[in-house]
C-alpha positions in Angstrom: 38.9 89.8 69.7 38.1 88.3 72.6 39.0 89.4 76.7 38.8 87.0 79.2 35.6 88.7 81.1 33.3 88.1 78.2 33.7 84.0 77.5 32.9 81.2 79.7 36.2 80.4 81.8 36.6 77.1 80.3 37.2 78.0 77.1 39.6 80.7 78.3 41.6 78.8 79.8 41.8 76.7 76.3 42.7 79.4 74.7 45.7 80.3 77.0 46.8 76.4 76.7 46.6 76.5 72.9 48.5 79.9 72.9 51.1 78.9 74.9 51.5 75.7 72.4 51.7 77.7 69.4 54.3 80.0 71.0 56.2 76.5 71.8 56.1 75.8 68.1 57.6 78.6 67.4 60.4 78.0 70.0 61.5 74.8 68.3 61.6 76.5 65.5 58.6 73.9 63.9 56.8 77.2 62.0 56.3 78.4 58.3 55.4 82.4 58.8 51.8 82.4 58.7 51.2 78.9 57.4 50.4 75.4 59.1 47.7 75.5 61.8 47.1 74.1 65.2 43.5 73.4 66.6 41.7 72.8 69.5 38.5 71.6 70.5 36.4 73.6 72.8 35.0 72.1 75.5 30.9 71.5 75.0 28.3 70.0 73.1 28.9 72.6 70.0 31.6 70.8 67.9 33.3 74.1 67.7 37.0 74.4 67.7 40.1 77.1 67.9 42.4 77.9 65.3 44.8 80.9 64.6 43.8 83.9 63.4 45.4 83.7 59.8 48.1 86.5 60.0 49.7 86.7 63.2 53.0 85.1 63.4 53.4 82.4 66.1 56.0 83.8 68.9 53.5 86.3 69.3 50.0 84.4 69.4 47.7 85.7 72.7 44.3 83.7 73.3 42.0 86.8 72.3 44.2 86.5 68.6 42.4 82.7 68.2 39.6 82.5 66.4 36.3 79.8 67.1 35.0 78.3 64.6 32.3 75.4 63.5 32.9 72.7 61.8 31.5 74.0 58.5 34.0 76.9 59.0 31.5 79.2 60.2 33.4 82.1 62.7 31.5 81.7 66.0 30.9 84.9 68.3 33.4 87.3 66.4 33.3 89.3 63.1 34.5 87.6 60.3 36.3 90.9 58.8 38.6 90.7 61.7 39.1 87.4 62.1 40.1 85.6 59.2 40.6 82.1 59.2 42.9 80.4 56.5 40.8 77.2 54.1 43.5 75.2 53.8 43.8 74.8 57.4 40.2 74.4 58.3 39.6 72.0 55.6 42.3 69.3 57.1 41.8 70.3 60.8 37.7 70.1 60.8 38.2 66.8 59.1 40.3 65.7 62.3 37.8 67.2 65.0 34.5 65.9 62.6 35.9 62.5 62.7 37.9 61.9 65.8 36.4 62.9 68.9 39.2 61.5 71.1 41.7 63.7 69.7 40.9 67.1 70.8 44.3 69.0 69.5 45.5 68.9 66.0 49.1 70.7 64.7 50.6 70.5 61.2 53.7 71.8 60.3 55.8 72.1 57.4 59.5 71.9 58.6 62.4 70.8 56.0 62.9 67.7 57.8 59.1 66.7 57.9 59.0 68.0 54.2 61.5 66.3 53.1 61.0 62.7 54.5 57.1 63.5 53.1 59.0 63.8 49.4 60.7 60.2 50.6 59.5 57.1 49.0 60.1 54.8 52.0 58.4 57.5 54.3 59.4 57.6 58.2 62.7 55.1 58.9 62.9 52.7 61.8 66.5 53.8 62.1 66.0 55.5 65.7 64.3 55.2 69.2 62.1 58.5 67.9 61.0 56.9 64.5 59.9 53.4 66.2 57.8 55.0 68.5 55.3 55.0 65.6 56.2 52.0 64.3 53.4 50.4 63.0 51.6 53.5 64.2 52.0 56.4 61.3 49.9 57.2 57.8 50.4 58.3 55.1 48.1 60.5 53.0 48.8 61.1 49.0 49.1 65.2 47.9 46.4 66.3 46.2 47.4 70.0 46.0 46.5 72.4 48.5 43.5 71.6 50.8 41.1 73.3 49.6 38.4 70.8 48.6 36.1 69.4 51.2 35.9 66.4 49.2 39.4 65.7 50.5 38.6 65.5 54.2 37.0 61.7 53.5 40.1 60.5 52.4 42.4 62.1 54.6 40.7 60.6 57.6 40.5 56.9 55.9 44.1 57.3 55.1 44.5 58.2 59.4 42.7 55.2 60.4 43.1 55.0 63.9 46.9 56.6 64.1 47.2 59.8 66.0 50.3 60.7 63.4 50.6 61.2 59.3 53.2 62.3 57.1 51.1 64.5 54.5 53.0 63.3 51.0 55.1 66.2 49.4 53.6 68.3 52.0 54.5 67.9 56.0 53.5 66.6 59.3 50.4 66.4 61.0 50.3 65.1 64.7 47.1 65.2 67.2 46.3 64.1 70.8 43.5 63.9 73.5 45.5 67.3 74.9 47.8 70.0 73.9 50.5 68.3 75.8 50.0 65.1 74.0 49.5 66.9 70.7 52.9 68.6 71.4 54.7 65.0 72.2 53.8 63.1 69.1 54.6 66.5 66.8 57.6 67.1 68.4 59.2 63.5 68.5 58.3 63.0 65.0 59.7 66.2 64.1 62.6 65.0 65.6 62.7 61.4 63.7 62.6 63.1 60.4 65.5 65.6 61.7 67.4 62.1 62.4 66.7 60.6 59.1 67.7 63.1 56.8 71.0 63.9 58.9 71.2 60.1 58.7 71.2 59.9 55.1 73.0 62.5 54.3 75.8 60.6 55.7 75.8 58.1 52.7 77.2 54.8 54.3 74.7 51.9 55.1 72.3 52.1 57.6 71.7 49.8 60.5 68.1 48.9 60.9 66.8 47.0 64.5 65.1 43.7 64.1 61.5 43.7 63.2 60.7 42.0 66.9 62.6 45.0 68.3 60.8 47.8 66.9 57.4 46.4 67.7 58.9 46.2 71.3 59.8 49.5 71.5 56.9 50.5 69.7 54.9 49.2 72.7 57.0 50.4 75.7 55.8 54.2 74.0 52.5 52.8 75.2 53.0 51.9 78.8 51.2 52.8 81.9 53.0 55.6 83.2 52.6 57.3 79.4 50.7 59.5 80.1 52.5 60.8 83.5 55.5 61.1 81.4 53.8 63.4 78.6 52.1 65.6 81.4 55.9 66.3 82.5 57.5 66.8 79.4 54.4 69.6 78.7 55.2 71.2 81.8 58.3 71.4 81.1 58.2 72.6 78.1 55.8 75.2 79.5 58.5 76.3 82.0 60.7 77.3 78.6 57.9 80.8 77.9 56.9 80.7 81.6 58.0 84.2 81.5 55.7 85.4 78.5 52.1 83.8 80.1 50.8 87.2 80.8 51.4 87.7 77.3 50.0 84.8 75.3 47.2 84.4 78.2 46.1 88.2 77.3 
């Protein structure tokens, strides 16, 4: 594993900001034991990126625990014995980072609300303010069993388009952004949609859908100027929730 004296600062200081968003996963509860993944570009000309060591739960994920890879899945500066890196997870993150340079973080989860709307014919609902921020702004990709086939990284990318969000059919959520705070936003506000809908359904009396001019509205005012001001605060205060356990995941 890595210590912070023997990498290039940069990339340390990745790895502590991917850390601490794992350990934020964990928090809101969005993990499956060992299973899902988030990713991170590191910084450089390489094409390389960080992803979890397969096997260490996620409350207790330290920067030295992630692993770099290439994008053919090649571990980069480690031993491979010791630093085992799950196929499903490289095959539909590398397909992110290999296609879509502006989104730097990737996370993909497989909560029972964002599995069950992904088992849901009519997919995400506009039937809240969460859900219409990606109105007109989510994908959809078909299951195909688990990722393990390279050839599946084409389609999964054409099914993206230019969306930053996708419900992965019979399967979960996958939600990506220029930075681990923006990464964390779009995860965690469509986690919270599909929380919405299935509570919502579960009532069983008729729904009440906004107009269609209304959701596009809405769907734009996601997308105003002071966005991205508004992100960087919500990840810094979401930081301030493990403040206390930085020397931990930053170790």
């Amino acid at each position: 594993m890595f210590k912070p004296e023997t990498i290039n600062p940069v990339e340390w200081q990745a790895r502590c900001e991917l850390a601490a968003l794992y350990r934020l996963v964990a928090h809101f509860r969005m993990t499956d034991l060992i299973d899902t993944h988030i990713t991170l570009r590191v910084p450089g000309p390489e094409h390389h990126f960080l992803i979890n060591r397969y096997g260490v739960i996620f409350d207790r994920m330290k920067a030295s625990d992630l692993v770099r890879i290439d994008q053919h899945g090649n571990v980069v500066n480690a031993d491979p014995a010791t630093s085992r890196v799950n196929a499903a997870g490289f095959v539909i993150h590398s397909a992110i980072h290999m296609a879509r340079p502006d989104l730097n973080c990737v996370i993909h989860t497989h909560t029972a609300a964002g599995m069950a709307v992904a088992a849901q014919e009519q997919g995400l609902l506009p039937i809240s303010q969460h859900a219409l921020r990606y109105y007109g702004k989510l994908a959809y990709h078909t299951y195909e069993g688990i990722a393990l086939s390279l050839d599946e990284r084409e389609r999964l990318i054409a099914d993206l388009g230019p969306h930053k969000a996708m419900i992965l059919r019979n399967h979960g959520l996958l939600a990506a952004g220029s930075t681990v705070g923006h990464a964390f936003q779009e995860i965690h506000f469509l986690e919270r949609a599909c929380q919405a809908q299935i509570q919502a359904l579960s009532g069983n009396s008729k729904l009440v859908y906004p107009n269609e001019k209304v959701c596009a509205l809405v769907a734009s005012q996601f997308d105003r100027d002071e966005a991205d001001e508004i992100t960087n605060l919500g990840w810094l205060a979401a930081l301030s929730l493990i403040e206390n356990q930085r020397e931990s995941y930053c170790s």
